[in-house]
Structures are given as structure tokens and as C-alpha cells.
Backbone bond lengths (Angstrom), bond angles and torsions (degrees), N, CA, C in turn:
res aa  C-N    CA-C-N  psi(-1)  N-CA   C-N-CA  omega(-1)  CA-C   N-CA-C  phi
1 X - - - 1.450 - - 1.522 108.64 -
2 X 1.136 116.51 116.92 1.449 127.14 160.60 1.803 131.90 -87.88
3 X 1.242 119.76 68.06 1.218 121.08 -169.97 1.469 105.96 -44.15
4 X 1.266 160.73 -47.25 1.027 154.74 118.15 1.972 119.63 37.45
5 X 1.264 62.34 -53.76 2.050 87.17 172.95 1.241 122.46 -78.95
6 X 2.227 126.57 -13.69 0.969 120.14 173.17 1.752 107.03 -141.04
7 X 1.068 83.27 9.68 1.974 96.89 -174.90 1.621 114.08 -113.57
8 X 1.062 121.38 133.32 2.042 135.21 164.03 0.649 134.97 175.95
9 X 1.473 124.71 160.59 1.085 147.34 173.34 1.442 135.05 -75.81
10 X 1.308 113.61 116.25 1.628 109.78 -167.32 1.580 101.46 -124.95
11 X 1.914 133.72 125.31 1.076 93.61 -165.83 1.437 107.86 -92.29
12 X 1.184 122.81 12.76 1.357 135.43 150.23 1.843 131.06 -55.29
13 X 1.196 89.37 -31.94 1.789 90.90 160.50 1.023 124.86 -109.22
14 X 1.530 120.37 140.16 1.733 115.41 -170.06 1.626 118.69 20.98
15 X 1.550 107.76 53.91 1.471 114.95 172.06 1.367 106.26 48.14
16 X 1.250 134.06 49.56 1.236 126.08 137.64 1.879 90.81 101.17
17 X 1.134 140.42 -28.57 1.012 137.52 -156.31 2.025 99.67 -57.86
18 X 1.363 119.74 162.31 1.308 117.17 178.08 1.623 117.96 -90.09
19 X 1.266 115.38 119.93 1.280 155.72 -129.96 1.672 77.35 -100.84
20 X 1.873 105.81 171.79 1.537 117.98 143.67 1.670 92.05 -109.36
21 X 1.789 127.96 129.63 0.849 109.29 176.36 1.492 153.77 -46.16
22 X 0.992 128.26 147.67 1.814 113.75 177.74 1.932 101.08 72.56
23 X 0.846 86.51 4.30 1.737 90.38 159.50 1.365 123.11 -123.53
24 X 1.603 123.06 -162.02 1.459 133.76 165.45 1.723 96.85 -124.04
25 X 0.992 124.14 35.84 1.475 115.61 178.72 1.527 111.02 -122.09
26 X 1.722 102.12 113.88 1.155 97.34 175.00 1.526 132.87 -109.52
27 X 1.325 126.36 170.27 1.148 118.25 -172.20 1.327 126.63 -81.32
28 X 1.164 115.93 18.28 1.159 140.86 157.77 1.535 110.00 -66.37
29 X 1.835 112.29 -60.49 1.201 113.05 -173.93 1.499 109.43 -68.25
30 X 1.322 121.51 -59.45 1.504 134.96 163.15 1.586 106.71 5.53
31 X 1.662 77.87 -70.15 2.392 87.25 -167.51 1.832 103.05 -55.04
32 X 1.660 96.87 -38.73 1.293 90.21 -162.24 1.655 114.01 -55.28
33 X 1.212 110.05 -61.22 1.439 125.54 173.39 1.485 103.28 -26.97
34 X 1.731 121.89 -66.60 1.417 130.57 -173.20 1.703 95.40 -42.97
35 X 1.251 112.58 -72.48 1.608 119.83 -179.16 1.633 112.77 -29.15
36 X 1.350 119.69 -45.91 1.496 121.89 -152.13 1.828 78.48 -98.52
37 X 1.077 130.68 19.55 1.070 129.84 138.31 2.058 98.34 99.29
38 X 1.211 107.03 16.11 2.307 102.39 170.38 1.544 92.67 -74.22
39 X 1.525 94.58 151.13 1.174 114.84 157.52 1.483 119.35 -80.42
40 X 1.183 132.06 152.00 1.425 133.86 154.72 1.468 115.40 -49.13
41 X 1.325 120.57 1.85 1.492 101.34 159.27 1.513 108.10 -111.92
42 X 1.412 124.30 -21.13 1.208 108.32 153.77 1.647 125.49 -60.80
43 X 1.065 113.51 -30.36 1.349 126.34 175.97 1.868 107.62 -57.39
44 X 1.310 111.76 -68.64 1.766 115.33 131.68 1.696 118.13 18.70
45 X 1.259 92.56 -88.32 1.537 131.27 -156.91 1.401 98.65 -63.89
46 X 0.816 106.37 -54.95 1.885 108.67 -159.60 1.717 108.37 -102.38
47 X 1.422 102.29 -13.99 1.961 94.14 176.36 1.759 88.45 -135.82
48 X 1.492 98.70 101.78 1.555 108.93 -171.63 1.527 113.29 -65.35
49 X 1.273 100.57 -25.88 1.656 113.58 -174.99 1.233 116.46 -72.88
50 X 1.348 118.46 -21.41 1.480 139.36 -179.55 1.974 93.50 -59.98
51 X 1.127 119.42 155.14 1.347 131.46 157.92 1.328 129.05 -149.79
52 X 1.518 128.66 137.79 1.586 122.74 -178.45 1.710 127.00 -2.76
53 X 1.652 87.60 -52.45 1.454 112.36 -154.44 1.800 96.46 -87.86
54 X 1.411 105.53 -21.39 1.785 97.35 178.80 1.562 99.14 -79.59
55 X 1.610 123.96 -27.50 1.621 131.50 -157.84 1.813 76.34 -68.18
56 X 1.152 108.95 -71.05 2.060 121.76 172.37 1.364 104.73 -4.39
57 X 0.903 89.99 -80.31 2.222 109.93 -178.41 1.314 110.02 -49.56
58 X 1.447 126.38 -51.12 1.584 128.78 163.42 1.870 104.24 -38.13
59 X 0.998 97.55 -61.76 1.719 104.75 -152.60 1.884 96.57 -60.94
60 X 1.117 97.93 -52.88 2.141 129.64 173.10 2.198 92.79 -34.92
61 X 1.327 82.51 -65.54 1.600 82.69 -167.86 2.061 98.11 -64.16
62 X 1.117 121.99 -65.04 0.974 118.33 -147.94 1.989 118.17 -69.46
63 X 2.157 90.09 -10.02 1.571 95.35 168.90 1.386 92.34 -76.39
64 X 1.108 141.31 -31.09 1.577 140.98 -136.01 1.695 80.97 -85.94
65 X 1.180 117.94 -72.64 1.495 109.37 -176.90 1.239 125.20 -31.74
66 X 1.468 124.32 -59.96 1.473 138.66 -172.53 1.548 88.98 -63.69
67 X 1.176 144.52 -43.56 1.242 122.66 -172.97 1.371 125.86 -74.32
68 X 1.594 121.96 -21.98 1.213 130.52 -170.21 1.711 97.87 -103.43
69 X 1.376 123.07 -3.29 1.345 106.27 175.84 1.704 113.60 118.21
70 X 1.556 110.83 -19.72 1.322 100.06 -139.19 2.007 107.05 -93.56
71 X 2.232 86.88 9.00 1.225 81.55 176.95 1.406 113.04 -99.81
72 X 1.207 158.25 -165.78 1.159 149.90 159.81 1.330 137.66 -114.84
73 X 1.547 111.38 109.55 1.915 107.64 -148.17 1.554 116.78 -48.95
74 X 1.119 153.40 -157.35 1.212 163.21 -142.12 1.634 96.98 -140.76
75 X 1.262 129.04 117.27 1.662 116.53 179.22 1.517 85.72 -67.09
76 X 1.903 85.45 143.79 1.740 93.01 158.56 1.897 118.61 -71.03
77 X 1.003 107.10 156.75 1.507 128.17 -178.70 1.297 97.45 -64.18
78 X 1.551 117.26 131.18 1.690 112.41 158.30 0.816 110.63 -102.46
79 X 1.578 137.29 -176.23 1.483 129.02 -167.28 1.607 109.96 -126.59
């Protein structure tokens, strides 16, 4: 899987943030939704344009980040 192939940045759409292509949906919103607890078939359901293989590319891009650094860890808790 090449997220590359269904993920970008335009800084013309939603300021540049990374898009699923040929849409306005970014993966920004995606995680959020996943977080606030939708499933990927609600996710499915309600943004028709969305597909398996773009949910793929979300997950593709956003391991790709955490692995190269570009996300930023959580400070640990002091006590």
C-alpha cells in the first residue's frame, strides 16, 4: 500500500492539511471520528466517497509518520 496514492496536501484545501484525494476529508478528521469512538463502517456509511482502501492509506500514512518522527510523543506525566 502506498498512501501516497490516496493521500495530500493541497495548500488550497483546508490549508494544506492532508486530504483523502478528490475530496475535502482529512485525516485529521478521519482519526478524530475513529478516536470519538465510529467504526469504519460508519465511517463507510456516512462519507460515501470514503473507501476501505482510502481508511488503508489513512492508517499507511499516519504509521508512516509515527515511525519517521514526524508525530510528536505525548510528554510523560510528572508526579
Amino acid at each position: 500500500m502506498n498512501w501516497k496514492d490516496y493521500i495530500s496536501a493541497d495548500s488550497d484545501v483546508l490549508g494544506g492539511k492532508p486530504t483523502v484525494k478528490g475530496t475535502r476529508i482529512s485525516v485529521e478528521f478521519i482519526i478524530q471520528r475513529l478516536a470519538e469512538g465510529w467504526t469504519e463502517t460508519q465511517l463507510l456509511e456516512n462519507y460515501p466517497r470514503l473507501t476501505p482502501t482510502h481508511l488503508q492509506a489513512v492508517f499507511a500514512y499516519v504509521q508512516e509518520c509515527i515511525e519517521d518522527g514526524s508525530l510528536i510523543s505525548p510528554s510523560p506525566k510528572t508526579a
